[in-house]
C-alpha positions as MATLAB code, in Angstrom:
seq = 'XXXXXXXXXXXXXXXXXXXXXXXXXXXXXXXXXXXXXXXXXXXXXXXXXXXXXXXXXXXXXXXXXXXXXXXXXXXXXXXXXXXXXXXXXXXXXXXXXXXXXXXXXXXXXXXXXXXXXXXXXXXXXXXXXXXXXXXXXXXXXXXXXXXXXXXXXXXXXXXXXXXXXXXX';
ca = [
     180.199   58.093  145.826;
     178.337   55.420  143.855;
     179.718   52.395  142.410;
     180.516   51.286  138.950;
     182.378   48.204  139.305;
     179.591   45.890  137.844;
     179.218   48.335  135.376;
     182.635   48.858  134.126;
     182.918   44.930  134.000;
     179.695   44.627  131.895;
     181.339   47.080  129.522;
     185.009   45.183  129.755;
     183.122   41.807  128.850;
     180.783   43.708  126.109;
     184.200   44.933  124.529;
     186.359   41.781  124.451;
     183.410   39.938  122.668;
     183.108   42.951  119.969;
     187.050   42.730  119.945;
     187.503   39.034  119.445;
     184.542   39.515  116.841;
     186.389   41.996  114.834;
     189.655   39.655  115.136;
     187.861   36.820  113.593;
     186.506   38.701  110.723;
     189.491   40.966  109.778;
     190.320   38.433  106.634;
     186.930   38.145  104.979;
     187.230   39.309  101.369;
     184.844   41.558   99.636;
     183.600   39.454   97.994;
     183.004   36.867  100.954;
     181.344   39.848  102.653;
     178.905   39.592  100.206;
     178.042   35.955   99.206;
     174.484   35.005  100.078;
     175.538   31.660  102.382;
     171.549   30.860  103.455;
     168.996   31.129  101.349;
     166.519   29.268  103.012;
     166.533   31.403  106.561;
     163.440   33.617  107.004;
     165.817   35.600  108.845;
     166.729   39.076  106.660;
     170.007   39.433  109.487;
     171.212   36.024  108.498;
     171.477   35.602  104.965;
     175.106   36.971  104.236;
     178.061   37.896  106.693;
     177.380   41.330  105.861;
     173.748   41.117  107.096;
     175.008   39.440  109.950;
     177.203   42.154  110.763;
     175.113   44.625  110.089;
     172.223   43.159  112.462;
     174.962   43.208  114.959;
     176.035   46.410  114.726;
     172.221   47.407  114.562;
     171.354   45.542  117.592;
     173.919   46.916  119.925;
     172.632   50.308  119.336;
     169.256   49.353  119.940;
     170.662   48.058  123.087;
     172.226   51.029  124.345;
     169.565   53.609  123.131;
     166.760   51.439  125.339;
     169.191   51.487  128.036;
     169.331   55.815  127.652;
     165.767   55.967  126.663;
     164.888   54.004  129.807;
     165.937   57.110  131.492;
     163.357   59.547  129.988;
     165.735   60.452  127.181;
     164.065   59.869  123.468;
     166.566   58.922  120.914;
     166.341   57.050  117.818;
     168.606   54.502  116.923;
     170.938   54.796  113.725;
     169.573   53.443  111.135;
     170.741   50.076  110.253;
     174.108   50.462  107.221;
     175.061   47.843  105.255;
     179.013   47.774  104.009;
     181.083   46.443  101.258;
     183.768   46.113  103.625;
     184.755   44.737  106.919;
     186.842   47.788  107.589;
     183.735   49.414  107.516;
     182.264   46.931  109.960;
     185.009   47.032  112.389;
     184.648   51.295  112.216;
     181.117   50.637  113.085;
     181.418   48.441  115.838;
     183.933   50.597  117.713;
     181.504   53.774  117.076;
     178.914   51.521  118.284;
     180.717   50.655  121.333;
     181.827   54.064  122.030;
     177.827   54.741  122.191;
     177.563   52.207  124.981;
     180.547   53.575  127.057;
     178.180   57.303  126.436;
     175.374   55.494  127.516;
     176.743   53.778  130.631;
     179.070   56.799  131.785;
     175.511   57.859  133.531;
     174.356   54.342  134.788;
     175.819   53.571  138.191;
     175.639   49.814  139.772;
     172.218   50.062  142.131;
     170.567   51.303  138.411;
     171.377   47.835  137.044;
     168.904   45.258  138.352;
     165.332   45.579  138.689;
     162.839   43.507  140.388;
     159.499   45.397  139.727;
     158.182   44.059  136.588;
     156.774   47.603  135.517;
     160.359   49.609  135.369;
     161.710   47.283  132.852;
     161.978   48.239  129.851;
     160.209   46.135  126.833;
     162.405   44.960  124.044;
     161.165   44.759  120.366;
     160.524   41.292  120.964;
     158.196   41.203  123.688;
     160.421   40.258  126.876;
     161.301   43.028  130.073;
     164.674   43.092  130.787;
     166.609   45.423  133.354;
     169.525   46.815  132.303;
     171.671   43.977  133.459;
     169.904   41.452  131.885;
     169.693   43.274  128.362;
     173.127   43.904  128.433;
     173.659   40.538  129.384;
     171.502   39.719  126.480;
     174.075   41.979  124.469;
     176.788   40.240  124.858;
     175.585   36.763  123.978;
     173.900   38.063  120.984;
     177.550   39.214  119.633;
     179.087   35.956  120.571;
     176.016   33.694  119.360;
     176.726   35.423  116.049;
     180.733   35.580  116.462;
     179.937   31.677  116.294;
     177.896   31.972  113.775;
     180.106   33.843  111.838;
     182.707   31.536  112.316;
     180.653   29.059  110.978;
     179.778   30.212  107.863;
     183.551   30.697  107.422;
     184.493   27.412  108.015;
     182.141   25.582  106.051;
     181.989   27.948  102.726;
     185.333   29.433  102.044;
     187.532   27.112  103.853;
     189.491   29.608  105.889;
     190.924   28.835  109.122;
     188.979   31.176  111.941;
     190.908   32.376  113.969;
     188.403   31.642  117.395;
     190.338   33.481  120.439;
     187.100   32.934  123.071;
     187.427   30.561  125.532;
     191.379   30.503  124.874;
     191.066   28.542  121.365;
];
C-alpha cells in the first residue's frame, strides 16, 4: 500500500491557512470589499481586497491544475471571478480547496519530491518546483496575503483582525 501521510498533512496545513483566511475576512463590508486601498502597486492582484482574494482563489487553482496536469492530464484552470461579496469568496475558496483534495486523492508520498531538474514542472513565473515545493509555495502564498489582508484592514478601516495563526 503506498503512503499518504506527507500528503494528507500538506493538505491539513493548506486547509487551516485557507480556514484562518476566511476567519479573518468574514466581517469585511461590501463596500470594504471594494475600496481601491493601493493605487500605486503595478500589481492588478493587489489593488483592492477583492483582487486580492480573487488572485488567491485564482492561484490555488493554478496550483492544483499544474499539480494534475503534471500527470499528463490537460485541464484549464477556472477562469479568474471577481465578487461583490466575501460570502462569495469564502464559497470559492472551499470549492477551490475541494479541487486540491481531487487533485491529491491520486498523488501518493514517493510522487512528492523530485530531484531531476527535467520532471518538474515550470510555473508561470519561470521557477521548477516538485509538487512539494509548489504546494509548499501554496501555502505561503495564502498566508503572505492572509497578512496582507490583515494589513490593509488594520490600517484603512480600523477594524480589529481577528489574526488566529501562530496562536494570536
Amino acid at each position: 500500500m503506498k503512503n499518504k501521510g506527507a500528503v494528507t498533512a500538506i493538505l491539513e496545513i493548506y486547509k487551516k491557512a485557507i480556514e484562518d483566511l476566511k476567519d479573518s475576512i468574514k466581517d469585511i463590508s461590501e463596500e470594504q470589499l471594494l475600496v481601491v486601498v493601493d493605487t500605486e502597486t503595478t500589481d492588478d492582484n493587489c489593488r483592492s481586497l477583492q483582487t486580492i482574494l480573487s488572485h488567491i482563489v485564482s492561484s490555488g487553482y493554478s496550483y492544483a491544475t499544474s499539480v494534475h496536469n503534471h500527470k499528463e492530464n490537460s485541464l484549464e484552470k477556472p477562469v479568474k471571478k471577481f465578487h461583490t461579496s466575501v460570502d462569495a469568496y469564502v464559497t470559492d475558496l472551499d470549492t477551490m480547496f475541494a479541487f486540491n483534495e481531487f487533485v491529491f486523492d491520486k498523488i501518493y508520498d514517493d510522487e512528492l519530491e523530485e530531484n531531476d531538474q527535467d520532471n518538474k514542472m515550470k510555473t508561470g513565473w519561470q521557477q521548477y518546483y516538485d509538487i512539494e515545493q509548489l504546494m509548499e509555495h501554496a501555502i505561503v502564498h495564502i498566508l503572505r496575503h492572509h497578512r496582507q489582508i490583515n494589513n490593509i484592514i488594520k490600517r484603512n478601516f480600523n477594524n480589529s483582525v481577528k489574526d488566529t495563526r501562530y496562536g494570536r
